[in-house]
C-alpha positions in Angstrom: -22.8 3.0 36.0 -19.3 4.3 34.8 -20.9 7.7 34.1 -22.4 8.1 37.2 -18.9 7.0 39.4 -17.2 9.5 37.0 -19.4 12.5 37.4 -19.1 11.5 41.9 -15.3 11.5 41.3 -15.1 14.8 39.0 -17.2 17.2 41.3 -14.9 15.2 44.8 -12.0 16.5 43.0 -13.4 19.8 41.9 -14.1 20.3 45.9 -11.3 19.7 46.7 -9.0 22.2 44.4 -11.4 24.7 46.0 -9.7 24.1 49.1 -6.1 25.0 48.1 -4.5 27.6 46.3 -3.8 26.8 42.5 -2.1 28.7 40.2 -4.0 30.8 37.5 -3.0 30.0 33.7 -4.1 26.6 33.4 -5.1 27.0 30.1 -3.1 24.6 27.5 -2.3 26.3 23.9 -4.1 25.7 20.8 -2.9 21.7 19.0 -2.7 23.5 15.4 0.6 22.3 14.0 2.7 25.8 13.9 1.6 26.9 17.3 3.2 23.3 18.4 6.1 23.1 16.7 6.6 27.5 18.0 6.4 26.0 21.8 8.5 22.9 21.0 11.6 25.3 19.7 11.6 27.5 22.7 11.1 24.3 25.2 14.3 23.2 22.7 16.1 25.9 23.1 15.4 26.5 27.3 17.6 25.0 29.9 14.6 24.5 31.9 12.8 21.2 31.3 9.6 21.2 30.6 7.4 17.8 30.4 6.5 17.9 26.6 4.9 14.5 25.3 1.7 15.0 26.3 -0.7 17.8 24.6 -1.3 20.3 24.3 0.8 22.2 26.8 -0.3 23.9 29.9 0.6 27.3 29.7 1.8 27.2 33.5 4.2 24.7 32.6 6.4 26.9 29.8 5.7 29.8 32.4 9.0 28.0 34.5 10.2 28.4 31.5 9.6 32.5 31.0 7.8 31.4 27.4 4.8 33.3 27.2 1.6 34.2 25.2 3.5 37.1 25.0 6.7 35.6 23.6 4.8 33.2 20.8 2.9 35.9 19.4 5.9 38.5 19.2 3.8 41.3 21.2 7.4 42.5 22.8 8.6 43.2 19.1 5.7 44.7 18.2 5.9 46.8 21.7 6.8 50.1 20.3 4.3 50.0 17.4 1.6 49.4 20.0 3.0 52.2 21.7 2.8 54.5 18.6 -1.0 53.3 17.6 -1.9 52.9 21.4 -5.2 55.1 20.4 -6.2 52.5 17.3 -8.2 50.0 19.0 -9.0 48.3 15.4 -5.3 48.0 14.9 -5.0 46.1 18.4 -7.9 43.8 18.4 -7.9 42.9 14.7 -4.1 42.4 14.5 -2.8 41.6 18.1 -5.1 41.0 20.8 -8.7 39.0 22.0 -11.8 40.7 20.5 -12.9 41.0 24.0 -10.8 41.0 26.7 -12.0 41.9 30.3 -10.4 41.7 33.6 -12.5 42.3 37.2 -9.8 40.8 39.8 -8.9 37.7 39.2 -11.2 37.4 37.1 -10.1 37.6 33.1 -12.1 36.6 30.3 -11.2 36.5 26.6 -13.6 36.2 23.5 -12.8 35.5 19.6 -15.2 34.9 16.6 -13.5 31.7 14.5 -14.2 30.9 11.4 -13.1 29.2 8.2 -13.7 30.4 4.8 -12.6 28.7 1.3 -13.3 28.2 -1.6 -11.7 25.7 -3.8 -11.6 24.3 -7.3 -10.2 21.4 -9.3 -8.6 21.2 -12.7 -10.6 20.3 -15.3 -14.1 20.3 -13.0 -16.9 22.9 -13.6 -18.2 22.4 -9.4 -17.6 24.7 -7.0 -15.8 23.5 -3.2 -16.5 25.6 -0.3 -16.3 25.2 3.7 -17.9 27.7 5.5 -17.5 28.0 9.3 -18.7 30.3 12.3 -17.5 29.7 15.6 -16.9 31.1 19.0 -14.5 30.4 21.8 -14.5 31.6 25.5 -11.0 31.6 27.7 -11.4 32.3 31.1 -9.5 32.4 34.4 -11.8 32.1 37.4 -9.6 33.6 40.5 -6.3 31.5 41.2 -8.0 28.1 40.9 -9.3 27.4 37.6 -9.2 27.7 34.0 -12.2 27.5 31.6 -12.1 27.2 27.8 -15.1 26.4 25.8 -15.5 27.0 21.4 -18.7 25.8 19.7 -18.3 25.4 15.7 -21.3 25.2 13.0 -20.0 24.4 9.5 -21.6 23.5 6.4 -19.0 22.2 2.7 -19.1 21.2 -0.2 -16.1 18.3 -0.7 -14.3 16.8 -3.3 -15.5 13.8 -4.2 -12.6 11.4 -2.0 -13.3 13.4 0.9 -16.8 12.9 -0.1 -16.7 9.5 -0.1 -15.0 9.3 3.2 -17.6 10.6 5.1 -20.6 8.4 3.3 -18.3 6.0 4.0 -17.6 6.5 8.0 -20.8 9.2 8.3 -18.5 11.6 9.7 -16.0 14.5 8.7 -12.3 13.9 9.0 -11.5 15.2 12.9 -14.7 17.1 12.6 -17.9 15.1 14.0 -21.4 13.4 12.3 -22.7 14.7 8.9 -25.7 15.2 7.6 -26.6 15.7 4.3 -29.5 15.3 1.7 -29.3 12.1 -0.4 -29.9 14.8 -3.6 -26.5 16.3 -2.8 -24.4 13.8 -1.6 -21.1 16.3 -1.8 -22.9 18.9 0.9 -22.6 18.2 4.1 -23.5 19.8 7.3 -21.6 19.3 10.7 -20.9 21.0 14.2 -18.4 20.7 16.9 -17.9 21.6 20.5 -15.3 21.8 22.6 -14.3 22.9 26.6 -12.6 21.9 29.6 -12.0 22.8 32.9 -8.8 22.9 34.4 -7.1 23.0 38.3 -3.6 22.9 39.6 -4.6 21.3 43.1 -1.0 22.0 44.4 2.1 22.5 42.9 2.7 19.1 41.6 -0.8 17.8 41.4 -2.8 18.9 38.5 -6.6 17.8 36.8 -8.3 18.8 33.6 -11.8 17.4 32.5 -13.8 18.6 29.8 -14.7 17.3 26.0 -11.7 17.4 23.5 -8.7 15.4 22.3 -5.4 14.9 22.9 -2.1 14.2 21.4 0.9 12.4 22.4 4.3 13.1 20.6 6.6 15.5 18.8 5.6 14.7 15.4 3.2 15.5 12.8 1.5 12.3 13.6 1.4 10.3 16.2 1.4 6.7 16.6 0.2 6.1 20.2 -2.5 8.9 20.5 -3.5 12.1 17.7 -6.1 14.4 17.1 -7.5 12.7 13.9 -10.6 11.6 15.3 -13.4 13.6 17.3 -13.5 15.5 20.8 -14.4 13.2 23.4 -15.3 13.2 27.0 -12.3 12.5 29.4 -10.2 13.2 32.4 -6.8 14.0 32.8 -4.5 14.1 36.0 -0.7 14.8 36.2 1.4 14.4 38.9 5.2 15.9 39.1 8.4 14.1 41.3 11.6 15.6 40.6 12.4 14.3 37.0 9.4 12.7 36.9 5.8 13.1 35.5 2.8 10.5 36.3 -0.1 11.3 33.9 -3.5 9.0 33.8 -6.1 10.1 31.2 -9.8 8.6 31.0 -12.0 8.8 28.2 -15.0 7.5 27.1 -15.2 6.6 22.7 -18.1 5.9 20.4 -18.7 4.0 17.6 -21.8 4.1 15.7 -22.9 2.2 12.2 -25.4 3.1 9.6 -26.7 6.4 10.2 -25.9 8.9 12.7 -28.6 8.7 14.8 -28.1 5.0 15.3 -27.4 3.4 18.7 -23.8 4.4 19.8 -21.7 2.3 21.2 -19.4 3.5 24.6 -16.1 2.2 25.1 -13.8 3.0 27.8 -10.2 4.0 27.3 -7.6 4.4 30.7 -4.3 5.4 29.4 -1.5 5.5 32.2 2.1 7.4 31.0 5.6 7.5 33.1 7.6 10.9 31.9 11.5 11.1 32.7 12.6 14.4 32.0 16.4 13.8 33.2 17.4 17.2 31.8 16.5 20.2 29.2 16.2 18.5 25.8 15.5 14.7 26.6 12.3 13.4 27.3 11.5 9.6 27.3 8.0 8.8 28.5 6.2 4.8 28.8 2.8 4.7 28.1 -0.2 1.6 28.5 -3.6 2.1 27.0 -6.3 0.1 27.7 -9.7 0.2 25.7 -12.7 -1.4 27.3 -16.3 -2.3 25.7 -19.0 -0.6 27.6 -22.4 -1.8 28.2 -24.4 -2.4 25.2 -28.0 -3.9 24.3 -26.1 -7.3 23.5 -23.1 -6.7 25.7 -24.6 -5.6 29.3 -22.5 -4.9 32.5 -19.3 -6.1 30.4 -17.4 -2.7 32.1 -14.7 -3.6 34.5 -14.2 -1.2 37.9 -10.5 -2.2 37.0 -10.5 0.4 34.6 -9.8 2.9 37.3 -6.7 1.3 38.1 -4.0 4.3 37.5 -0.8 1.9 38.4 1.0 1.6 34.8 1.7 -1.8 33.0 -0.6 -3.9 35.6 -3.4 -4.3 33.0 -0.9 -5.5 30.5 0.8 -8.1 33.4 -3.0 -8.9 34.2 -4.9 -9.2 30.9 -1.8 -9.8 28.3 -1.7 -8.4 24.7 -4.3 -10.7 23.7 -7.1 -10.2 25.7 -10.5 -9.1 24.4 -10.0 -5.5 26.4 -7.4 -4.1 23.7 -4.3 -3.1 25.0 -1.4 -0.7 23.5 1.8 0.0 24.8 4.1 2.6 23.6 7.5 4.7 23.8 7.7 8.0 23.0 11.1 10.0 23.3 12.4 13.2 22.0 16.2 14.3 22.1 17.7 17.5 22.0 20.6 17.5 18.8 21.3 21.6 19.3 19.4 24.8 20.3 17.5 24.2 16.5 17.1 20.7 16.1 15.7 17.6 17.6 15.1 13.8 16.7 12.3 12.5 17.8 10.5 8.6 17.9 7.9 6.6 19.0 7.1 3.0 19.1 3.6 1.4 19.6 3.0 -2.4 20.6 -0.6 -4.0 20.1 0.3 -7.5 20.1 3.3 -10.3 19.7 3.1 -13.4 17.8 3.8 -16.5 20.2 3.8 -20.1 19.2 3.0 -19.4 16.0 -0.6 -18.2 16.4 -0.8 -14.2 16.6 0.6 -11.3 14.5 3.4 -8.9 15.0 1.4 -5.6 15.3 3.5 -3.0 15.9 4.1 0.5 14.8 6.9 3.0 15.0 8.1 6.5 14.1 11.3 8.4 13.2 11.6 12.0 12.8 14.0 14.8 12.8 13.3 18.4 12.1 14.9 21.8 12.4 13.0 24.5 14.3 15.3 27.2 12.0 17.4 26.4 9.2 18.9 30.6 10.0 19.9 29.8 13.7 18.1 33.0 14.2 20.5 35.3 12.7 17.7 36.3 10.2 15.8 39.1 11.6 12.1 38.2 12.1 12.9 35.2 9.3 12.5 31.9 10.6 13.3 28.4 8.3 11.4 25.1 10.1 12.0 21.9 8.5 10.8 18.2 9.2 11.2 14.8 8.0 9.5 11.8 9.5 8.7 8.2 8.5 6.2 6.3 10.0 5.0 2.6 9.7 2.6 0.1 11.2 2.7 -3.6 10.6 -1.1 -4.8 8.9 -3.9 -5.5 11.6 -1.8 -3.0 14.2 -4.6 -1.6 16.3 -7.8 -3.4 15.3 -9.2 -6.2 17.3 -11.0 -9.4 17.1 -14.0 -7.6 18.7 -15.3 -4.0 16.5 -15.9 -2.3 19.4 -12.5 -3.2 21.0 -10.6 -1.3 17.6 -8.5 1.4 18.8 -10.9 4.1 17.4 -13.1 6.7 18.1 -16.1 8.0 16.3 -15.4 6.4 12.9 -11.9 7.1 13.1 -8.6 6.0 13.9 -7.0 7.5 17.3 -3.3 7.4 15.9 -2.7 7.2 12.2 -5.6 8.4 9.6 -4.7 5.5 7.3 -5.3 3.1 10.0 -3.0 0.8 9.8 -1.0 -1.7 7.5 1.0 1.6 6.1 4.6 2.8 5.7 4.6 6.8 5.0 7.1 9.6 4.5 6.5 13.0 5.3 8.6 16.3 4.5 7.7 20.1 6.0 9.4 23.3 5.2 7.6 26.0 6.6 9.4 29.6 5.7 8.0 32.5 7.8 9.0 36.4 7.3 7.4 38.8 10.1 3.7 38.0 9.1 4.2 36.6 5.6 4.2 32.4 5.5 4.5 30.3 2.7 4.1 26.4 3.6 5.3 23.5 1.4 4.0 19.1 2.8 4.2 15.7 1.0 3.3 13.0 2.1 3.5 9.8 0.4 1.8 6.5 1.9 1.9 2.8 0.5 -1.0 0.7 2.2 -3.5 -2.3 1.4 -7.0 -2.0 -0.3 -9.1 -4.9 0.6 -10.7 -7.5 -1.9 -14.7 -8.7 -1.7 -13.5 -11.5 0.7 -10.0 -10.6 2.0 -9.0 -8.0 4.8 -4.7 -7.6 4.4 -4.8 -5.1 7.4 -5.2 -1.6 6.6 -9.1 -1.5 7.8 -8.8 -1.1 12.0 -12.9 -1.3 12.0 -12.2 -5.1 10.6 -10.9 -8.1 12.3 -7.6 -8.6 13.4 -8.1 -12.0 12.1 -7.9 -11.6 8.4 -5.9 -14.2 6.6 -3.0 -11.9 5.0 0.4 -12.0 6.2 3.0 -8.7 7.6 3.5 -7.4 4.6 3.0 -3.2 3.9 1.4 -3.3 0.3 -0.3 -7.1 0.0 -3.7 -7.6 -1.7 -4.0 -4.6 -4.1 -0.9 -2.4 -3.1 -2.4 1.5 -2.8 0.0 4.9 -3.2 -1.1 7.7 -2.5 0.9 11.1 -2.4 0.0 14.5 -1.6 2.1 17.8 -2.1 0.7 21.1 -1.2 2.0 24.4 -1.4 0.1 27.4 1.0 0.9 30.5 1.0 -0.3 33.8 3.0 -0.5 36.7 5.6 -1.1 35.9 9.7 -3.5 38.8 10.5 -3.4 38.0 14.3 -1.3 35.4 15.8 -3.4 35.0 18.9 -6.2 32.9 17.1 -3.5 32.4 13.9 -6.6 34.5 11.5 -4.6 34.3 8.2 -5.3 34.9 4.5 -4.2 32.2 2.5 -4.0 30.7 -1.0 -3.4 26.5 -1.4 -1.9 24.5 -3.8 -2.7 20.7 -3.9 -1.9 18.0 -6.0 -3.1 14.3 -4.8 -2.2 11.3 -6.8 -3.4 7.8 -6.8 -2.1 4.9 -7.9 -3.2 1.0 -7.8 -4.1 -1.8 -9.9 -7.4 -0.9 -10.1 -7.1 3.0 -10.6 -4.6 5.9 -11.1 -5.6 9.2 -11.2 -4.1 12.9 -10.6 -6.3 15.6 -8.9 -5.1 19.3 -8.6 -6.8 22.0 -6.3 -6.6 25.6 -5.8 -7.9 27.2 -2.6 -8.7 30.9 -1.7 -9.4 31.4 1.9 -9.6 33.2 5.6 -9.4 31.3 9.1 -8.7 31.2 12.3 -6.3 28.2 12.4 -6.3 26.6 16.1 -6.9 23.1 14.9 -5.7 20.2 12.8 -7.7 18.6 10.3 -6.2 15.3 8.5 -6.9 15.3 4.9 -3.9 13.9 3.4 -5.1 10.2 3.7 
């Protein structure tokens, strides 16, 4: 039923954006880390303000701000060399511009080929680790209205044997869909993604987006509240502007499946409402509710509730409560300006209060600060970024009583890739000279692995119920750290293609293991997305 009223609603609204004149450039950047951190320094650095804590960013909102496609991919620096090799259409397309761009009118269409090849090895392991990925995307803007973007991925990879086990575990890659693979070869795996959405500013103020793909909510490298860690799904998006203020409501519909892929999946319904106050250039502090609600099922029919629709922010949580079987979060999210190169940034997520005794404190928050460039520009074409965050959520944080109600998509955690029941540190330097990078992360995360009959709280797909306590570490405390060191060439910043050579050294270390696991990678891509693997 929710389908059907969804699909009435979409094509109401698409009628109606017909009818009025909507800007063009309604397409929102690419979520890959770099690219997001490239917009957040100029939005730092603009006295405009520009809403910010929901992504990714429309491109028509850092327009007000004169920050461009052309601006993040340094095509005015690289004007007069254009100029010079005007006649070498290799040079253009395979180091600055779309493969295919074509413009009728208002009509302007833009093709890429993406792809991702590596090869990897481990010390002291004879096999061979490989992704290999083919892909297309389509941008498009159809007259002044709309904005189309569609990319379709087919991948097949051989993983090492932790990444291996997390998808026989949860049957799907990290961020990256269902896998199939042959029970002879339980390290190969095969898996595809699509992605697109439409998008419409209806007036000035008023815009809608609808289409199949995530989102991400914060300034961080992870995200609390919402991420991109688990797969695209369906959902719908509106954004409405008042002065200093932003109104956002985004609807999405989640599956969970067990056993194989090709088991029965089960729909829930997520209706996330978000206040933005953007007072002035720099500070941001935005108040979010998310609800998730079970969807019909074989043994849970007509359990959807047409108050899901309700876009009027913190009723559900005044109507339903913290506890209630319909999971609700609540969360802060605020970034402040420090100077034109750095900015603090934090977020705090509530699932649920202990009253009375009876309950648990579940509860996450993050702290970050990070430097967009350590040279205050002065370097020519040299740019220093630097980050440090620390993140933490109390055991039990985001699961539920009731599987289906876990905040979680496809297998996967929405905010955190560990779950929950964590405290983590993460550090960032990321040096860049013209096209040359070179890209040093750790992270290190203390969390909970489960005995035969006891959940301490780092599982979100088990009950909230479990019999440990609040304490980060109980049962069999885990650590797990993770320091990798890329290095490489961007070949063409508009779909990021690099060359690149990786680094990685992941340690272990419980009461019941520790082990030490060192990889080197070789490999091309075009790098418009995140993928979690530091778990």
């Amino acid at each position: 039923m929710v389908d059907v009223l969804l699909k009435k609603f979409l094509f109401f609204l698409l009628f109606i954006a017909v009818l009025f004149n909507a800007k063009a450039q309604q397409l929102t950047y690419s979520q890959d880390f770099y690219t997001t951190q490239q917009i957040a320094s100029f939005i730092n650095r603009s006295n405009i303000p520009v809403f910010s804590s929901v992504k990714p960013v429309f491109k028509s909102d850092l327009s007000r701000s004169n920050i461009t496609d052309s601006l993040l991919n340094h095509h005015g620096k690289d004007k007069k060399y254009l100029q010079k090799h005007k006649a070498s259409w290799f040079y253009r397309k395979f180091r600055r511009e779309d493969f295919i761009d074509f413009k009728q009118d208002n009509f302007h269409l833009q093709i890429n080929p993406l792809f991702l090849l590596e090869y990897k090895k481990q010390e002291n392991d004879a096999r061979n680790f490989f992704i290999n990925t083919r892909g297309i995307e389509f941008k498009a803007d159809l007259g002044k209205r709309f904005s189309f973007y569609s990319s379709f991925y087919e991948n097949q990879a051989r993983f090492p044997d932790f990444i291996s086990d997390y998808v026989l575990t949860n049957r799907v890659v990290p961020g990256q869909g269902a896998a199939k693979y042959d029970a002879h070869q339980p390290n190969d795996f095969d898996y595809s993604r699509a992605e697109a959405y439409i998008s419409a500013q209806i007036t000035d103020n008023f815009h809608i987006q609808f289409g199949h793909s995530k989102q991400f909510i914060g300034e961080g490298y992870r995200s609390l509240i919402l991420s991109d860690n688990s797969f695209n799904y369906p959902f719908f998006k509106m954004t409405y502007d008042l002065g200093q203020f932003r109104y956002t409501v985004l609807w999405a519909q989640y599956q969970l499946f067990q056993g194989a892929y090709y088991s029965y999946h089960y729909r829930k319904y997520a209706s996330t409402n978000a206040l933005s106050w953007l007072p002035a250039a720099g500070f941001e502090i935005a108040l979010f509710e998310s609800i998730t609600w079970q969807g019909n099922s074989p043994d849970k029919p007509n359990s959807f509730n047409m108050n899901f629709f309700n876009p009027l922010l913190l009723c559900r949580t005044v109507q339903y409560g913290l506890k209630d079987e319909k999971n609700i979060l609540l969360g802060i999210n605020l970034r402040k300006k420090i100077s034109r190169f750095e900015q603090f940034y934090a977020q705090f997520a509530l699932d649920e209060l202990k009253t009375n005794n009876s309950g648990k404190n579940k509860y996450a928050f993050q702290l970050g600060i990070k430097s967009f460039d350590i040279f205050r520009a002065l370097l020519y074409r040299q740019q220093l970024f630097v980050l440090a965050e620390y993140n933490q959520a109390q055991p039990y944080t985001y699961a539920h009583e009731e599987l289906l109600s876990s905040y979680s998509n496809y297998n996967q955690p929405l905010a955190h890739p560990a779950g929950s029941g964590f405290s983590e540190i993460t550090g960032i330097l990321d040096y860049r000279f013209r096209d040359l990078f070179v890209n040093i992360k750790y992270t290190r995360l203390i969390n909970s692995l489960d005995t035969l009959n006891a959940n301490f709280g780092s599982n979100i797909f088990l009950s909230d119920t479990g019999t440990g306590g609040d304490v980060i570490g109980q049962g069999i405390k885990n650590t797990t750290q993770n320091l990798s060191i890329s290095f490489g060439l961007t070949i063409n910043p508009v779909t990021n293609f690099k060359i690149y050579a990786e680094v990685w050294k992941r340690s272990v270390e419980n009461s019941l293991q520790v082990s030490d696991e060192l990889y080197f990678s070789l490999g091309i891509k075009t790098d418009i997305n995140n993928y979690y693997f530091d778990f």
